[in-house]
C-alpha positions in Angstrom: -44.7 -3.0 -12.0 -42.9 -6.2 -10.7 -39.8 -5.7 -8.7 -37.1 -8.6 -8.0 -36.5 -9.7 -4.5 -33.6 -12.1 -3.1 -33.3 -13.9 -0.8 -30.0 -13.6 1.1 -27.9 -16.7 2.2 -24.3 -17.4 3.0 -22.6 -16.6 -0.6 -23.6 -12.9 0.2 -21.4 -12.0 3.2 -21.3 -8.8 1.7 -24.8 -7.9 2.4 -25.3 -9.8 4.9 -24.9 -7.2 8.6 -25.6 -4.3 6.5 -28.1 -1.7 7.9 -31.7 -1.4 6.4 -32.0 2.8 5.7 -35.3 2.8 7.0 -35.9 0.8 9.7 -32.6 0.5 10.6 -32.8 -3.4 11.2 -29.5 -5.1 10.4 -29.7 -7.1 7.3 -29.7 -11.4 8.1 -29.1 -14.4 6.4 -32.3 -15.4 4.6 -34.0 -11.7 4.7 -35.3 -11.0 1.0 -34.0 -7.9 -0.3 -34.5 -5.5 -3.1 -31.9 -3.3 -4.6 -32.5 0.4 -6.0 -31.6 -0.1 -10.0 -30.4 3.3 -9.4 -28.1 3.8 -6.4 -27.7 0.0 -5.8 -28.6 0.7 -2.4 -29.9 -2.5 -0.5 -33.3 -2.4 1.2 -35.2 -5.3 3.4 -38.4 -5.8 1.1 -40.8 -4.7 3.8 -39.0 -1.1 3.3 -39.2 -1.6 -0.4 -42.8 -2.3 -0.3 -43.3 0.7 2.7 -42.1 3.2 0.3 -44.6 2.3 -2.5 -41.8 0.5 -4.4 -39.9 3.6 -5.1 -36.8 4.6 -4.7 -34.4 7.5 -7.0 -37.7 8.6 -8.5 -37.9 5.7 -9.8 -39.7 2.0 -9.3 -37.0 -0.3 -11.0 -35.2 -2.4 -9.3 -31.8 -4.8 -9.6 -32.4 -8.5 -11.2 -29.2 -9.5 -9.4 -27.1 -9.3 -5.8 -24.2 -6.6 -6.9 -20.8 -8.4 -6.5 -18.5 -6.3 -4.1 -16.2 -3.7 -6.1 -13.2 -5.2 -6.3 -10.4 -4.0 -3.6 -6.8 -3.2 -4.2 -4.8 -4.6 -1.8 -1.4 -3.4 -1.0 1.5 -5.4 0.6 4.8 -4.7 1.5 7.1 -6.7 0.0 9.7 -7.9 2.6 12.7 -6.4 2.7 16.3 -7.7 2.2 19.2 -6.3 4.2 21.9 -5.3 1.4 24.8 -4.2 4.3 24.8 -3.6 7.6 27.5 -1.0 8.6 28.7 -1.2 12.7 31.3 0.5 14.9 34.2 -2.0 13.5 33.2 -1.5 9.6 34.1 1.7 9.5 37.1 3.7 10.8 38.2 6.6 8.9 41.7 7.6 11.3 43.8 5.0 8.8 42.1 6.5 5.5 42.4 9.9 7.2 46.1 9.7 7.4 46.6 7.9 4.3 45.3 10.6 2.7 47.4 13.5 4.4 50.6 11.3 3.8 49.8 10.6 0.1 48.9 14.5 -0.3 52.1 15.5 1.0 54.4 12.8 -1.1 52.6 13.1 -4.4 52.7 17.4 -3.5 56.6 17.6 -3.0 57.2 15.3 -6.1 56.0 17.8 -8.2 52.8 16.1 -9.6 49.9 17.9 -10.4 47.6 19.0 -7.9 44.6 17.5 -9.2 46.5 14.1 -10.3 48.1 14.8 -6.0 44.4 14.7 -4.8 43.0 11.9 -7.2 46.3 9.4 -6.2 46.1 10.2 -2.3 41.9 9.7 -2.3 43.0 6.2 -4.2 45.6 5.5 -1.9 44.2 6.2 0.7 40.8 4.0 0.2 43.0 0.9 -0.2 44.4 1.9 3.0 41.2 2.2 4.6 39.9 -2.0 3.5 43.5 -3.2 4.2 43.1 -1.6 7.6 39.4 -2.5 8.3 
């Protein structure tokens, strides 16, 4: 039986520099070369022809030079600063004694003290971007 040879040029990077399994010669621009119908695996055609023309137990080979697999490539995607928080952004002490005050008002007016804590957090938030 017939097998089917090619002959490599530069369209087939991805052969080309590829190692021969049996004699281990690197595989060049305009080498011919026969691939196993089984396994795909590439061979120079004097190997092909050294091993009787068998390969996988069997003696059928590729009519065409496989295209790569295609590869999955994964970027990145650049990334956006939302807020930047420094030293001067944030300083709780104002907030902090906002919050104490407003406890201590809303607590001696004789609101609740769930409606006392909900007021002073408020309260003491606004506090906190006046005095930023």
């Amino acid at each position: 039986m017939t097998y089917h040879s090619h002959k490599l040029d530069s369209t087939h990077s991805h052969i080309i520099g590829r190692t021969d399994p049996i004699t281990g010669d690197t595989i060049k621009e305009e080498d011919k070369v026969t691939f196993c119908l089984t396994c795909h695996s590439c061979f120079l055609e004097e190997s092909w022809n050294y091993m009787n023309n068998r390969h996988c137990e069997q003696n059928e080979t590729l009519k065409f030079i496989p295209f790569p697999p295609p590869q999955l490539i994964a970027k990145k995607k650049e990334q956006k600063l939302i807020a930047e928080l420094k030293e001067s952004t944030i300083n709780p002490f104002p907030s902090i004694i906002a919050f104490v005050l407003f406890v201590c008002i809303f607590s001696v007016s004789g609101v609740s003290p769930i409606i006392s804590f909900l007021l002073s957090l408020f309260f003491s938030v606004v506090v906190g971007v006046i005095f930023r």
